[in-house]
Each structure stands twice: as structure tokens, then as C-alpha cells.
C-alpha positions in Angstrom: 17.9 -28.9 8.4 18.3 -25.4 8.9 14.6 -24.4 9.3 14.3 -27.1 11.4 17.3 -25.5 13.6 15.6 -21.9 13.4 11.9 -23.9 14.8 14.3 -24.9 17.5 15.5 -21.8 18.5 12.3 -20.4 18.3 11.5 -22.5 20.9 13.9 -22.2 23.0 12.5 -18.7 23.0 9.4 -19.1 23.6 9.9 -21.4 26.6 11.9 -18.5 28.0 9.6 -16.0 27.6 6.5 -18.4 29.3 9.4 -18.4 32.4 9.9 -15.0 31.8 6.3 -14.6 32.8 5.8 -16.9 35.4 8.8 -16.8 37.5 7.7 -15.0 40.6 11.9 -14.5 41.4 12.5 -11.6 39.5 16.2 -12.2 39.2 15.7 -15.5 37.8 13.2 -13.6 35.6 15.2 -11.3 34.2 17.6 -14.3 33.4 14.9 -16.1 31.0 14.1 -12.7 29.2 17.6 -12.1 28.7 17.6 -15.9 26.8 14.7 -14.7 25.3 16.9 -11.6 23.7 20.3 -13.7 23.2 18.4 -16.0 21.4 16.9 -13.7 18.9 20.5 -12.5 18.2 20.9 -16.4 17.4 18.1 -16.5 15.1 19.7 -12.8 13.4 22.9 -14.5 13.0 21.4 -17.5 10.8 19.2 -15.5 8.8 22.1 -13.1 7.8 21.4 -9.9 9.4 24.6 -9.0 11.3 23.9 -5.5 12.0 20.3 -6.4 13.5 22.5 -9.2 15.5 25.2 -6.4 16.4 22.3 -4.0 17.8 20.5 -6.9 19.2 23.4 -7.8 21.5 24.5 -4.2 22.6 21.3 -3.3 23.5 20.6 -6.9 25.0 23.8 -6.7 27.0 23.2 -3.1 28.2 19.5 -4.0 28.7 20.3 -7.2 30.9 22.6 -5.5 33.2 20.5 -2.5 33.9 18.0 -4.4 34.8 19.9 -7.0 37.2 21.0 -3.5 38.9 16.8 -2.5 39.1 16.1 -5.8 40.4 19.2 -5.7 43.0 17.8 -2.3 44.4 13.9 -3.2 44.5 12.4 -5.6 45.9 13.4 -9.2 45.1 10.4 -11.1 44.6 7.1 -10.2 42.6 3.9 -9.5 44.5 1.5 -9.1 42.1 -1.8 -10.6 42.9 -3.3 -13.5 41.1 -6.1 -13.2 38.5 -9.7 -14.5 39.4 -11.2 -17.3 37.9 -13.5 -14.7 35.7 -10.2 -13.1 34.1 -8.4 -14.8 31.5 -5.1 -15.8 32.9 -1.8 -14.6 31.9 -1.0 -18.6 30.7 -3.6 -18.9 28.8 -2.7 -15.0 26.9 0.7 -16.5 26.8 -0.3 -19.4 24.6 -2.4 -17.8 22.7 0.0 -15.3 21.8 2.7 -18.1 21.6 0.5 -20.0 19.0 0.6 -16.7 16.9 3.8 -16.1 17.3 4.7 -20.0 15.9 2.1 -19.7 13.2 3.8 -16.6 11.8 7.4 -17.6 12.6 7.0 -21.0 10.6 5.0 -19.2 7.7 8.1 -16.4 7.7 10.9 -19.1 7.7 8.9 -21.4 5.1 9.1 -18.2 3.2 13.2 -17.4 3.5 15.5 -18.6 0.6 17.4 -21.9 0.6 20.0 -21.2 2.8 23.3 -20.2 0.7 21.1 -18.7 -1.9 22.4 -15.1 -2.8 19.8 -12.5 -1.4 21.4 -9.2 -3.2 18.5 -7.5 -4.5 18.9 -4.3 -1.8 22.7 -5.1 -1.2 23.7 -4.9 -4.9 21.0 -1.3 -5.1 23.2 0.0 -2.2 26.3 -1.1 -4.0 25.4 0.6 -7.0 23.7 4.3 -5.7 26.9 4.6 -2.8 28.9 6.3 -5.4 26.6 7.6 -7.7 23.8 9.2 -5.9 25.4 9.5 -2.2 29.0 10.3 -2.7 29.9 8.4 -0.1 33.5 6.6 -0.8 32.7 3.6 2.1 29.4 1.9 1.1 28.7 0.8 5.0 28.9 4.7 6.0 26.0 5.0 2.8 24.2 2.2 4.2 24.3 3.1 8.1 23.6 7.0 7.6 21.7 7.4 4.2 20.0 4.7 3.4 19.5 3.2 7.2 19.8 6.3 8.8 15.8 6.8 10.7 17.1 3.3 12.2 20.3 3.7 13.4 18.8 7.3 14.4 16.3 5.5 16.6 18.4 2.9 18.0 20.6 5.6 19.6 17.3 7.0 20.7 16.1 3.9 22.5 19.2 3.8 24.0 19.3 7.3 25.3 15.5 7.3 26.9 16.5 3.9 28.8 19.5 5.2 30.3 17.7 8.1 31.2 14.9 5.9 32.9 17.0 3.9 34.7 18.6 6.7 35.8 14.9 8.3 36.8 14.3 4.5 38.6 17.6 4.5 40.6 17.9 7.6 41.9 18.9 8.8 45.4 17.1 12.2 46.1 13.1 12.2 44.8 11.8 15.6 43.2 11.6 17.7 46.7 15.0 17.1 47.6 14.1 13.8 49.7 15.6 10.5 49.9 13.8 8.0 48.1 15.4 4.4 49.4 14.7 1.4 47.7 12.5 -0.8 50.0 14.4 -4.4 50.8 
């Protein structure tokens, strides 16, 4: 029941994304791809990984609204030009790359322990080196700074370099000092 749960969800992503794509209102948009990003928080929840969830939904949260602020500033509807008939076309990449995507997410969830099965092989390792090898006296300081620390190094990174883009997007006054107004 649960793995059929997770294929579920996994759809429910993947329909997102395809709208994601195809929706030529980039509000509405920006609405699917932020499904796409709540629902992978789902998926984190279920298989146990809170602090992937946690980071998921800051960043997904923080992510959405910047970009409903881009999209409120610039224009409003996409204008991209259609692919000839000699291109592939974007659906037919997406479901390609959707098929892929299924194909490995039901090989990886066929591969995940009965759910309520104890998974402690790298918990119980951190449990046991916190004290002896670290020093550290609260094991989820150890995990988040010594043993996880490249990630939670470039998480703070991402978020950094996309404030800093948005703010590059957004602003006012262009390099030479002159105004650079969103077109509406």
C-alpha cells in the first residue's frame, strides 16, 4: 500500500511538471512547478528523511515566492516560439524523460525497506562516533556540521546565489546608472 501511495505521488508530480512545461501563463506555471516541489517534500516525508523535507520546503517556499514576484514584474505570458516539425518537441523530451524518471523511481522504491523496518546502519555510526571521535555533546550538531557539513554548507550556498540573482533580475537602476523597467 505504501509503494503504491509513493507511485501516486510520483505522479502527481510528474503531471505537474508536464503543466509546468506547457502552460504558456507563467503564473499558473510557476503554480504547477511549485506542486512539483511540495510534492517531493511529500515523497521526503514518507521515505523518512526530515531534514531533506525541512530543506525541501524552505527552499521551495522561498523559491515559489521569488519567483511569483519575477513573474509579477515581467511579462505575464510566455512568448517563446514553437518548434518545427523537424525538431523534436518539448512533449515528446517530456515523455521521454518522464518514462526515465518512472523507470527509475519504481526500481528505487521497489528497492526501499518494508516500511517500519529499522534503517540504522548510518544513524546508529553517527550515534556511536558523536562522542567519541567528534566531541560533540548534541549528536544533531555532529550530524549537521561534521558529518553533513559539504551539504548544509551548499544549501546555504544555493540560497545565497538565488537571492542574489533575484536581486540582479529585479533591480531598479541597470549597470550605467539607468532605469531598467520591467516591460508590462
Amino acid at each position: 500500500m505504501f509503494e503504491i501511495f509513493l507511485i501516486l505521488i510520483l505522479v502527481f508530480i510528474l503531471i505537474m511538471a508536464v503543466l509546468a512545461v506547457q502552460t504558456r501563463d507563467l503564473l499558473s506555471s510557476v503554480m504547477a512547478l511549485g506542486g512539483v516541489g511540495f510534492g517531493l517534500a511529500i515523497v521526503f516525508m514518507f521515505l523518512s528523511a526530515p531534514e531533506v523535507m525541512t530543506a525541501q520546503l524552505v527552499l521551495e517556499v522561498i523559491t515559489f515566492v521569488i519567483m511569483v514576484a519575477t513573474v509579477y514584474k515581467t511579462s505575464k505570458i510566455d512568448k517563446t516560439s514553437k518548434y518545427s516539425i523537424r525538431e523534436i518537441t518539448s512533449a515528446a523530451a517530456m515523455f521521454f524523460f518522464g518514462a526515465v524518471f518512472l523507470v527509475f523511481a519504481i526500481r528505487g522504491i521497489k528497492s526501499l525497506p518494508v516500511f517500519g523496518a529499522p534503517v540504522m546502519r548510518a544513524s546508529s555510526l553517527h550515534i556511536e562516533k558523536t562522542l567519541s571521535e567528534i566531541g560533540a555533546t548534541n549528536i544533531v550538531t555532529a550530524v549537521l556540521l561534521d558529518f553533513r557539513a559539504w551539504n548544509t554548507l551548499m544549501e546555504a550556498f544555493v540560497i545565497i546565489v538565488m537571492i542574489v540573482g533575484v536581486a540582479v533580475i529585479l533591480r531598479k537602476k541597470g549597470r550605467h546608472g539607468t532605469d531598467t523597467e520591467a516591460p508590462h
